[in-house]
Every structure is written in C-alpha cells, then in structure tokens.
ChimeraX commands (.cxc) that place a marker at each C-alpha (Angstrom):
marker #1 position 102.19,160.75,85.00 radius 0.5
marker #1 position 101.93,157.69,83.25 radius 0.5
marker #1 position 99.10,154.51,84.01 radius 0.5
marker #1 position 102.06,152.74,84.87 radius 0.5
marker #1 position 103.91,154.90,87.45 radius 0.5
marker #1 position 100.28,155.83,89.24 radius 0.5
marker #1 position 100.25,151.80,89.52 radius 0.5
marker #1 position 103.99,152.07,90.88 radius 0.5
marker #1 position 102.89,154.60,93.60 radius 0.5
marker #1 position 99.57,153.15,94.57 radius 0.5
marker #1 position 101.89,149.81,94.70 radius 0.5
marker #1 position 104.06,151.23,96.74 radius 0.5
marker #1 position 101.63,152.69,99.43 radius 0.5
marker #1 position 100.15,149.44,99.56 radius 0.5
marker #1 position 103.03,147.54,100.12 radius 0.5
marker #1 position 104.28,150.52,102.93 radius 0.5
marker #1 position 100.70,149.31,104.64 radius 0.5
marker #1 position 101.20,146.17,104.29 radius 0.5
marker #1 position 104.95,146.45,106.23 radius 0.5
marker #1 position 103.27,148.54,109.04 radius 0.5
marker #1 position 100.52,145.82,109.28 radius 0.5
marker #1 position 103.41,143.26,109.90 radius 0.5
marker #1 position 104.91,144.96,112.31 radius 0.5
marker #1 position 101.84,145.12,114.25 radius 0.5
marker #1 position 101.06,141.59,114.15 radius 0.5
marker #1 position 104.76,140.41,114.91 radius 0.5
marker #1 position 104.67,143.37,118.25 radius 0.5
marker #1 position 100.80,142.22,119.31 radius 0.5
marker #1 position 102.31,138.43,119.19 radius 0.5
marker #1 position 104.89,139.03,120.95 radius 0.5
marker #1 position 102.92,141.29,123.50 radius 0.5
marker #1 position 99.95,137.86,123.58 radius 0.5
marker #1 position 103.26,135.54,124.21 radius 0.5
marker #1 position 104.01,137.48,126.78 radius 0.5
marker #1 position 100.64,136.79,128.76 radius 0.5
marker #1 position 100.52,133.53,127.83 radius 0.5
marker #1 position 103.26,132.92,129.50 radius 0.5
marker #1 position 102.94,134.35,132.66 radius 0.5
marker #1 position 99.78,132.66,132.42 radius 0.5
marker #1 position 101.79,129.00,132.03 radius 0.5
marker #1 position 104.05,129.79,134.99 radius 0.5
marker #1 position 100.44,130.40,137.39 radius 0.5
marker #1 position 99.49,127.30,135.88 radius 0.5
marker #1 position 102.32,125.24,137.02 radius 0.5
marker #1 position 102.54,126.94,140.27 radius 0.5
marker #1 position 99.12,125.55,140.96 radius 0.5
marker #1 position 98.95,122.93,139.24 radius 0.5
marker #1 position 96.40,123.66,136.72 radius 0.5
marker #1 position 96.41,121.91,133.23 radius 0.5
marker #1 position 98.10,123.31,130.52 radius 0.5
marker #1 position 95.32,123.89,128.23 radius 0.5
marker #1 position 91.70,124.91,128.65 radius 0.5
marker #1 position 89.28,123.33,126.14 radius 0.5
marker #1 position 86.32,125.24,126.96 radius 0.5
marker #1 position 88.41,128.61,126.94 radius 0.5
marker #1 position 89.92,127.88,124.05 radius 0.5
marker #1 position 86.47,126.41,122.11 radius 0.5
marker #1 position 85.02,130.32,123.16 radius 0.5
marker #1 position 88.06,132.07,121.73 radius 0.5
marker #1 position 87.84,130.14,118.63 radius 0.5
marker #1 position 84.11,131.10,117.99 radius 0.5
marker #1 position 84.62,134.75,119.21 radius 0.5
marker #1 position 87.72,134.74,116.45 radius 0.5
marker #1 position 85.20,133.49,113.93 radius 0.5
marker #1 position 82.70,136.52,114.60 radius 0.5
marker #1 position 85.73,138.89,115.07 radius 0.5
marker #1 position 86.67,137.71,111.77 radius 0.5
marker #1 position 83.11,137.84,109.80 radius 0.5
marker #1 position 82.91,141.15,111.28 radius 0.5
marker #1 position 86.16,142.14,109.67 radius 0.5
marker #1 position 85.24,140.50,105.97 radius 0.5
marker #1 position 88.13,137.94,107.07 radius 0.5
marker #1 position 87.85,134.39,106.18 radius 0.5
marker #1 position 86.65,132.79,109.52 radius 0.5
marker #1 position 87.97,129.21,108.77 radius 0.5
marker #1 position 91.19,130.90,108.23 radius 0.5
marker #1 position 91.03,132.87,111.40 radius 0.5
marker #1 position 90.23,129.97,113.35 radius 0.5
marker #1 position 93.34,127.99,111.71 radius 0.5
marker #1 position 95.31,130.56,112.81 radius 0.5
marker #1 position 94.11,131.42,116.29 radius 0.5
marker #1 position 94.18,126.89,116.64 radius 0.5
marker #1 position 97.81,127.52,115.70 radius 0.5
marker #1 position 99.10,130.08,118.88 radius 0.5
marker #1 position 97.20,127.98,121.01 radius 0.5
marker #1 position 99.12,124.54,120.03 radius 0.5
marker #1 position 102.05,127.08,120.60 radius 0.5
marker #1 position 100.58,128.43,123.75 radius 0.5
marker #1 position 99.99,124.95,125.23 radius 0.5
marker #1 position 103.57,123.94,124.03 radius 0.5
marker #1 position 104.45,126.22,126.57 radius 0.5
marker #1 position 102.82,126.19,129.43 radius 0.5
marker #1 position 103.98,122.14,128.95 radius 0.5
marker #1 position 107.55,123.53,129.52 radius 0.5
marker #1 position 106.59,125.32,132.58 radius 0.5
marker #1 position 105.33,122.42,134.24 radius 0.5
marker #1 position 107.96,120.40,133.29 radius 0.5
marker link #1:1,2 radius 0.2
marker link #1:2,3 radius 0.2
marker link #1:3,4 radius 0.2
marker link #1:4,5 radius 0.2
marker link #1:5,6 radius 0.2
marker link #1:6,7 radius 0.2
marker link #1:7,8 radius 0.2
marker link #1:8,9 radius 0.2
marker link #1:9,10 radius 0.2
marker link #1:10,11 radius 0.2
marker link #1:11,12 radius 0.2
marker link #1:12,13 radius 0.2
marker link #1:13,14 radius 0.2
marker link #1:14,15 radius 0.2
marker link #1:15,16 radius 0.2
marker link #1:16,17 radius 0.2
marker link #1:17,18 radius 0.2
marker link #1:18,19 radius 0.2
marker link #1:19,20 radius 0.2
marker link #1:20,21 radius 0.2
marker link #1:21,22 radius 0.2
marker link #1:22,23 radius 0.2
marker link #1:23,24 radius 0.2
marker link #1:24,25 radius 0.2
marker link #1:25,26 radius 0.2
marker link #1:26,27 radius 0.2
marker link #1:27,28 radius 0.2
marker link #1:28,29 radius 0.2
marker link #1:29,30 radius 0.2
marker link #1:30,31 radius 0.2
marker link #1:31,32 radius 0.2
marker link #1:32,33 radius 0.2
marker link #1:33,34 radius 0.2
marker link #1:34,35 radius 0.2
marker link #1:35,36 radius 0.2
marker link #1:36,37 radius 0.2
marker link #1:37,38 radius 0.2
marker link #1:38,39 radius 0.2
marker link #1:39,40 radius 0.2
marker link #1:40,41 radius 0.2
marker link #1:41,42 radius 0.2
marker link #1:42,43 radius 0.2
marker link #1:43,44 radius 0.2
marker link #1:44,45 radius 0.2
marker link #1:45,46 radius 0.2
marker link #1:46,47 radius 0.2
marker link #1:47,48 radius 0.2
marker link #1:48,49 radius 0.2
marker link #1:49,50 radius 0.2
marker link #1:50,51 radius 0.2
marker link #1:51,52 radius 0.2
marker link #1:52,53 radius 0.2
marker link #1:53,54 radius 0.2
marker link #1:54,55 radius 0.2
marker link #1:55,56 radius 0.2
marker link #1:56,57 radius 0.2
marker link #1:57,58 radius 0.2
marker link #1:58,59 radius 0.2
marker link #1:59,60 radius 0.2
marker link #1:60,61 radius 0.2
marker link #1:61,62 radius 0.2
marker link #1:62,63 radius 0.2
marker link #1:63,64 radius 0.2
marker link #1:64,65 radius 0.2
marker link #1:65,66 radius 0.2
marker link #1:66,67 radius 0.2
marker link #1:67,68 radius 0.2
marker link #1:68,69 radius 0.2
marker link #1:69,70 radius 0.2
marker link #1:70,71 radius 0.2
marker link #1:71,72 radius 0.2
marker link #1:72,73 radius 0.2
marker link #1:73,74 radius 0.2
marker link #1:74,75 radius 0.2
marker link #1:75,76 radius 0.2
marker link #1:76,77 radius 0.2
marker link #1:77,78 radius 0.2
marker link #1:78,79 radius 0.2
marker link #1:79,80 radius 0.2
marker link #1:80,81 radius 0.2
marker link #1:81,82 radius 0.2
marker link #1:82,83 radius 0.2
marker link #1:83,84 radius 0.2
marker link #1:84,85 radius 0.2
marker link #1:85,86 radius 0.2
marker link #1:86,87 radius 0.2
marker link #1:87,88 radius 0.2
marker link #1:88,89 radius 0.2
marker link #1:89,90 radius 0.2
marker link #1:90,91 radius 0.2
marker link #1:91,92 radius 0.2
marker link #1:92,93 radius 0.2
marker link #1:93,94 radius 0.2
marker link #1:94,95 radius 0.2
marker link #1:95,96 radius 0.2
marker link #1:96,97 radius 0.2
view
C-alpha cells in the first residue's frame, strides 16, 4: 500500500470520528435544550428571572477547567458555553412572554 492511500485510510477514519463526534454534540444539544426549557417554563410559572448570573458565572469557570482538563482551548469553551446561554435566556424570555 502506497504513503498515499495509508494517508487516504487514516483520513478517512478520522473524518468517520469526526461525523460520530457531530452527532453527539448535535443529540447532547438537543437533549441540554430540552432541560433548559422545561427549566424556562418553571421560571415563568413562578416568576423567576430568565437568567441567572451567578449560575451562569459558575458554569462558565467549571467549562474553563472542564476544558483545560480536556487540552481544549478554555477561552473557546467559554465562547461557546456564553453562546447556549444567550440562546438559553432567549428562551426562557419567550416563556414569560
């Protein structure tokens, strides 16, 4: 086997990781959406506030140590877990509407 078709295959089991991986992430959102927004509709009901600060300040620096931990950029995980929660919030504003 060539240098050039052991690159193809390795490629290509990368790339069939990388696919799984998505899959995963798009299924755990969608799992995470679904608490967050049974966790809007409490809110409402009661009245809270749609957004926590100091729950959401934790989560960020628990991402960033997840993250570290996983040799993942920790700016980047916090950019994306500041992301889902604009999303999040977004939400649980439509609930109390």
């Amino acid at each position: 086997m060539s240098d050039a078709a052991k690159a193809a295959d390795i490629l290509k089991d990368h790339r069939a990781s990388i696919d799984r991986l998505d899959a995963i992430l798009v299924y755990t959102l969608g799992e995470r959406f679904k608490h967050t927004q049974a966790v809007g509709r409490l809110k409402a009901e009661h009245g809270l506030p749609p957004s926590d600060p100091d729950r959401e300040e934790r989560q960020i620096a628990r991402l960033e140590g997840l993250a570290r931990d996983a040799d993942l950029d920790p700016e980047f995980a916090k950019a994306f877990l500041q992301f889902i929660i604009r999303e999040v919030i977004q939400h649980h504003r439509k609930h109390q509407s």
